[in-house]
C-alpha positions, 0 to 999 in steps of 0.5 A: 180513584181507578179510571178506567183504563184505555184500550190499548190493543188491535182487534186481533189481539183481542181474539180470545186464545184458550188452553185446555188444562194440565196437571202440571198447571192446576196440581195433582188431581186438581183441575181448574175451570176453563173460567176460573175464579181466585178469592182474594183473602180467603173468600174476597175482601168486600164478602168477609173481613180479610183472611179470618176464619169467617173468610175462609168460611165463606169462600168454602161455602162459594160455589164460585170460588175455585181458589182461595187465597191468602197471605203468609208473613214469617212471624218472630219466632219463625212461625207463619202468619196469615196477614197481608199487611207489613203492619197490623195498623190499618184491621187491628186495634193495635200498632207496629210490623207484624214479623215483631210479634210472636205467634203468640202475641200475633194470635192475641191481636184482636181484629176489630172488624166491626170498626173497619169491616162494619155491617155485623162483622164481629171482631176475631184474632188472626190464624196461623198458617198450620191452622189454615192447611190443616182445617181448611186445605182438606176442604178446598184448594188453596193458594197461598201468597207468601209477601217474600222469600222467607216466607216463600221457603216456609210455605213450601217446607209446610205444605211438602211436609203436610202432603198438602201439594195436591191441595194447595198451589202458591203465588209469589212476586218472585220467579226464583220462588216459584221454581222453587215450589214447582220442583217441590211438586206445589203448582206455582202461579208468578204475579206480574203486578208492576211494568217494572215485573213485567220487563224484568220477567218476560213471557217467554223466562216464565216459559223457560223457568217451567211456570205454566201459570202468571197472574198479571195486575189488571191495571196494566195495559191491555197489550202487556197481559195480551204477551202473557197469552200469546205465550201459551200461559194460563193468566189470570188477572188480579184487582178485578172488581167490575163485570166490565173489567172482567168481560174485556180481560176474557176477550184477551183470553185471560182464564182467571179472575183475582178478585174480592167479590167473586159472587159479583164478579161471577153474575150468576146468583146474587139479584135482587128487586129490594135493598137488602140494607136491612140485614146488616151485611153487604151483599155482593157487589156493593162495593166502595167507590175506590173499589179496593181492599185497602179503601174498605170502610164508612167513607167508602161503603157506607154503614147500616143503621137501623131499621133497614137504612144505609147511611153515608156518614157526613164527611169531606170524602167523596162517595158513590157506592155501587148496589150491584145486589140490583140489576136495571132493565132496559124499562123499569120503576125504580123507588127510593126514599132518602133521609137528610140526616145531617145538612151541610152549608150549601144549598147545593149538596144533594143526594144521588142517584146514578143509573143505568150506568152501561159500566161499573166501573168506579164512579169517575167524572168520566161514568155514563148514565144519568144522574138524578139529584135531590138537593138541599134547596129542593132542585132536582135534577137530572143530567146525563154524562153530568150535563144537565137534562132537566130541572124541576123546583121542589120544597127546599130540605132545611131541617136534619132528618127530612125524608124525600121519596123520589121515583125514577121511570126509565121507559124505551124513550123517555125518562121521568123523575119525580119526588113524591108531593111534587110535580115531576119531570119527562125528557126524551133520551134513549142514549143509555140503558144499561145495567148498573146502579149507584147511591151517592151523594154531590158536594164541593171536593175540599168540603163536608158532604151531608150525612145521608141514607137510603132506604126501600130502593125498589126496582120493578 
């Protein structure tokens, strides 16, 4: 699980350092946004299953995506695929590397989306690279990340060939292949995603070498992606998945956000009062508590059931899954009903609530805000920094499918929890209000967790 990372660097360096765009670094008749934002896997991976036709869809229709990127593999017969992983294993039904498939084969692999994306994804098949310039680089610009040399010179030979340079940049872990693009006329981005990279390609060899553009790992240290910007580069960051991450990277001075959710992570669009768990979809920033790509699934995001629940399915992983579709206040009401559809063998399992988080960071020991648990003994409680607040008794939950309607009441001063047909509980406490709202569950690490769902969570 990410922690949040430490602060590593002076005021001064936290002085943001702008640049104004060039041609050299956004492409021919293409310029980037003074803030702009790359979706990772065509439209973000948490919006659409991964580097599908839906994905490129979606991330066209995003008026917040100014990029979109994706990822190529030289299949066998030396025809580019567009998969990130090595493997098909982890989004298909099948097993074995992807560069042992023909583009044939590859094309009839079948990506079972409905079992790892969930929600109402349908499954699809994968796209070659000529399907994706050709349909969708006339569409909106483009970035493409080759997963190695081969692959790299195979982008490049494409996109000449296509007169596509205007329409798609690339990016690649590799500087000699970066140059090798930008003297192709291909506006060339180099990831920095290790110390290791770092290191071994300064700031100031990428300046050298003619690159203008670095996307640098966000979970590195502050001071590290601070060098980057005191070059003069433009720098993106990539794995940002949280407004609060987000904020303290443009204080650095980084222009670009690489990120699965670029709706959630732009904050201008997507709010709501009431859960949207009756549609079946994920809305932005509802997001796993790992808050990764690779971590997508039941045990990180929860499943829709009908009608109009979200469901924590019974099982050993922890999970606190943000419902960034809301937005807290300073005051408000906030109402939920929980169904315990399965219990486990401990009265002190519960159901939870975290809010008015001042972050949204994935949910750690270390997360401010309060807590509010509902648990199978009929305990609710309410901590702060995970420290008890209060308790008050409520009839205990011994039956499967028992639901429980709690309210929770944040005013300027106080905080009041309740569970309706029970006496509730006032404490004075104004340590936070900030914005942000978890659904989750409390249960021994090393031991099942009940299986749990939400459903008519109401902010007003």
């Amino acid at each position: 699980m990410r922690r949040p990372l430490a602060i590593a660097v002076t005021a001064a360096v936290l002085v943001p350092i702008w640049t104004s765009p060039t041609r050299a670094e956004t492409g021919s008749g293409f310029r980037l946004p003074q803030r702009f934002f790359i979706a990772h896997r065509a439209s973000g991976s948490f919006l659409e299953p991964e580097n599908t036709a839906s994905a490129f869809e979606a991330g066209i229709r995003d008026p917040d995506a100014d990029l979109l990127e994706f990822d190529v593999q030289v299949l066998k017969d030396g025809v580019g695929g567009v998969w990130h992983d090595l493997t098909v294993d982890r989004i298909s039904s099948e097993r074995g590397r992807v560069n042992a498939r023909t583009s044939r084969q590859f094309t009839k692999l079948r990506i079972d989306a409905h079992s790892w994306f969930g929600g109402t994804a349908k499954d699809t098949h994968p796209l070659l690279l000529d399907e994706v310039l050709a349909k969708y680089a006339p569409r909106k610009q483009l970035l493409a990340h080759p997963k190695d040399s081969r692959a790299a010179r195979l982008v490049i030979r494409h996109v000449v060939a296509r007169h596509l340079t205007g329409r798609v940049q690339m990016q690649t872990d590799h500087l000699a292949d970066a140059v090798a693009a930008r003297k192709a006329g291909i506006t060339a981005q180099l990831l920095i995603g290790t110390d290791a990279q770092a290191r071994a390609t300064s700031p100031s060899q990428v300046r050298k070498a003619g690159i203008q553009r670095v996307s640098v790992n966000s979970l590195l240290s502050d001071a590290l992606i601070a060098r980057y910007v005191r070059e003069g580069l433009v720098v993106a960051c990539f794995n940002v998945e949280s407004q609060t991450r987000r904020d303290r990277l443009y204080r650095l001075g980084v222009r670009g956000i690489d990120t699965d959710d670029p709706v959630y992570l732009h904050g201008s669009r997507y709010r709501r009062t009431s859960d949207p768990f009756a549609t079946g979809t994920y809305w932005p920033g509802h997001m796993g508590q790992a808050q990764t790509a690779a971590a997508m699934g039941l045990y990180q995001r929860g499943r829709f059931t009908a009608p109009g629940w979200w469901t924590i399915p019974y099982g050993r992983a922890d999970l606190f899954t943000r419902q960034g579709w809301a937005t807290l206040g300073r005051s408000y009401s906030l109402r939920a009903t929980v169904r315990f559809d399965r219990l486990s063998a401990r009265g002190a399992d519960a159901a939870a609530i975290q809010f008015s988080s001042p972050t949204d960071d994935p949910y750690a020991a270390q997360t401010g805000g309060y807590d509010l648990a509902l648990r199978q003994n009929g305990s609710l409680d309410l901590y702060k920094d995970h420290r008890l607040l209060a308790s008050v008794r409520t009839p205990a939950i011994t039956r499967s499918g028992t639901t429980a309607n709690v309210t929770v009441t944040v005013a300027p001063w106080t905080i009041t929890v309740r569970r309706e047909g029970s006496r509730g509980v006032t404490v004075s406490d104004t340590s936070y209000r900030g914005q942000y709202l978890y659904l989750g569950r409390i249960k021994p690490p090393g031991h099942d967790g009940p299986q749990l769902s939400f459903r008519d969570i109401a902010v007003e």
